[in-house]
C-alpha atoms as one frame of an Amber mdcrd trajectory, in Angstrom:
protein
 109.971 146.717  74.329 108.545 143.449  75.436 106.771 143.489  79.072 108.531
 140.368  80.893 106.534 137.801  81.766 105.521 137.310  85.462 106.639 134.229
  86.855 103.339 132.596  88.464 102.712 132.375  91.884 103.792 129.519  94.055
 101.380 126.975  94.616  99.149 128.140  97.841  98.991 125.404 100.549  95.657
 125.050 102.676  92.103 123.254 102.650  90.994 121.950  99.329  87.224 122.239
  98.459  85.728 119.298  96.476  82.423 117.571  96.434  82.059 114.290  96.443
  78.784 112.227  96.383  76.781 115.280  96.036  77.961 117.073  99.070  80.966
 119.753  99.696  83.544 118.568 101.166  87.259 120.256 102.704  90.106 118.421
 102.527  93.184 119.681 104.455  96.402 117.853 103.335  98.327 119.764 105.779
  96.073 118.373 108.780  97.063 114.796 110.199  93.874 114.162 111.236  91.563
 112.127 108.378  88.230 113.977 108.389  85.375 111.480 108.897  84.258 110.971
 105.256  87.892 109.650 104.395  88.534 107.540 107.895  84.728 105.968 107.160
  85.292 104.887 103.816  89.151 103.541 103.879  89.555 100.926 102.067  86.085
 100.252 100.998  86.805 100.295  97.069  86.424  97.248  94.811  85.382  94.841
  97.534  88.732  95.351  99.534  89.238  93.714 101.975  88.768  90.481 100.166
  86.847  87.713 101.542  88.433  85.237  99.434  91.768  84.740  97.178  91.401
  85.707  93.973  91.758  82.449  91.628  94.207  82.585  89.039  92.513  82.684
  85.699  90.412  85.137  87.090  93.562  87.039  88.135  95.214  86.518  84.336
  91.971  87.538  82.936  91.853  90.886  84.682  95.140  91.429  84.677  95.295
  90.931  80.664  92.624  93.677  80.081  94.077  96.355  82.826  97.536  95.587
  80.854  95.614  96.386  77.151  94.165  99.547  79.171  98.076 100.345  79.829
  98.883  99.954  75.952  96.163 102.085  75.308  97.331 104.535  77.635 100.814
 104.627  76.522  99.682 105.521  72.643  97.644 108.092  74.150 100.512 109.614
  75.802 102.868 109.277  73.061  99.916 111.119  70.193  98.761 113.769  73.234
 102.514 114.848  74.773 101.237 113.724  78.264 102.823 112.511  81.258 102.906
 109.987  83.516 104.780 109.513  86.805 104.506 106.845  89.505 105.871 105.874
  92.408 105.613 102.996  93.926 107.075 102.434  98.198 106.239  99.869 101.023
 108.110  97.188 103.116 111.055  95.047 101.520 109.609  92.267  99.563 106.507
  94.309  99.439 106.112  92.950  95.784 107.339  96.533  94.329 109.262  95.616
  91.716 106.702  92.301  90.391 104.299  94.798  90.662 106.098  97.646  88.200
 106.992  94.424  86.191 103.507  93.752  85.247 102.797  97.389  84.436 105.310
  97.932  82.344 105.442  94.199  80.864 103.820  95.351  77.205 104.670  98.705
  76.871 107.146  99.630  74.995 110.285 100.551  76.469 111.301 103.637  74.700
 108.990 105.457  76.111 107.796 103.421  79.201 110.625 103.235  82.048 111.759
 102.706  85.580 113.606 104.392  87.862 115.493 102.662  90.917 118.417 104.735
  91.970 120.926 103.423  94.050 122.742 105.417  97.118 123.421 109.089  96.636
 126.551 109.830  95.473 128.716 112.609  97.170 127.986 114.988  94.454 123.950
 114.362  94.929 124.473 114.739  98.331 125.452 118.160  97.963 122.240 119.278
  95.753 118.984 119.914  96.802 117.507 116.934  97.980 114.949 116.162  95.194
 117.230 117.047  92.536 118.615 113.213  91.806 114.535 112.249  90.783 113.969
 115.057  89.073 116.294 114.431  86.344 114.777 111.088  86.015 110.823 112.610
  85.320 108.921 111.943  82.129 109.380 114.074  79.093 106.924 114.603  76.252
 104.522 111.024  75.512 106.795 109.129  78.549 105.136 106.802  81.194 108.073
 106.705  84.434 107.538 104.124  87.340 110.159 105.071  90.385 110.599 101.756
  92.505 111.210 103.367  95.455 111.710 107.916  95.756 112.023 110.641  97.721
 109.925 108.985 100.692 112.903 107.140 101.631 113.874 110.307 103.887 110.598
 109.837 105.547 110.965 106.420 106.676 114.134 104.681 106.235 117.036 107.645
 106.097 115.539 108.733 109.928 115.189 105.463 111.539 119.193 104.219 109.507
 120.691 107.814 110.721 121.148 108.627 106.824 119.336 112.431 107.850 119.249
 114.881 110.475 116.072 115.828 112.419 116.462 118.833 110.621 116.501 117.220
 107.373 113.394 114.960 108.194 111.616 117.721 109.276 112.052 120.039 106.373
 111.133 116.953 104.118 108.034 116.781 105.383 107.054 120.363 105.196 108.471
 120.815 101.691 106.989 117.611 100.141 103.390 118.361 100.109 104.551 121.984
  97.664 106.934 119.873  96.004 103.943 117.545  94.544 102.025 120.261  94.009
 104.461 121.425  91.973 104.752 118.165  89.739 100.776 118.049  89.472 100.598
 121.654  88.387 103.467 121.330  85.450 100.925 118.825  83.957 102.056 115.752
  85.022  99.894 112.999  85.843 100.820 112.115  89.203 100.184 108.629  91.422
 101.443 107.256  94.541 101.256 103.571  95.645 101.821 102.402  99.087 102.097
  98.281  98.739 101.762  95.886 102.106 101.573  92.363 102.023  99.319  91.300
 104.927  98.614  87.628 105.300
């Protein structure tokens, strides 16, 4: 007879070692507090913040090679089995939904979707709370934008009254495993926070 399997362990939370730029670094997700090597290079990539607006055939012409990078990336997913998942969350009239537009505007759409659920319904509010975008995660070769996700309990249900304290607070201890979680089943995982400025 068969030994069973051991389920594996559940992903361990505390300080993450990494180097970067030659040097060892410790990254804490858990802690609030940025260390110094992430608060003194915010927003330093690419040239941002810009001095400038961008002009708009240099715009088109950047954004017409990212978008061929996309294609690329989609036929790679679709001959490798891989997956992709992102979410994208900011303000109203952020630009969220242009913005998953244009990433999805050549794929193709069998395999490349989005995901903007509406209210709960009274049967998802009795499940677990993540349970409504988890049946809504990539399969096998699929790319899956969510306009909007689970973050809404960590802005908007609080401040509307749509969550206890309770609730709020045991969203924000679970979410960090919950990721993990995604990340460690293989899928490739990205968040996007968008804010218009000026």
């Amino acid at each position: 007879m068969k030994k069973a399997k051991e389920s594996p362990a559940a992903p361990t939370s505390g300080p993450l070692k990494i180097r970067i730029g030659g040097k060892e670094r410790e990254f804490d997700i858990e802690n609030p507090v940025l260390p110094d090597w992430v608060e003194d290079n915010k927003l330093t990539a690419g040239g941002y913040p810009y001095d400038k607006k961008m002009k708009s055939d240099e715009y088109d012409e950047i954004l017409e090679k990212l978008q061929i990078e996309l294609v690329k990336a989609q036929a790679w997913l679709q001959s490798t089995g891989k997956r992709v998942m992102a979410l994208f969350e900011g303000r109203d009239a952020a630009g969220k939904g242009g913005t998953i537009f244009v990433v999805r505007q050549y794929l193709n759409p069998r395999t490349a979707r989005n995901v903007a659920l509406t209210k709960p319904t009274p049967t998802e509010l009795g499940q677990w709370y993540y349970q409504r975008y988890v049946d809504h995660f990539p399969t096998s070769g699929e790319f899956v934008t969510f306009d909007r996700s689970w973050y809404n309990r960590a802005g908007v249900e609080p401040v509307m009254g749509f969550c206890t304290p309770q609730q709020h607070e045991q969203f924000l201890d679970e979410t960090p495993h919950f990721e993990r979680m995604i990340s460690n089943e293989g899928i490739h995982f990205f968040k996007f926070w968008l804010n218009i400025g000026r």
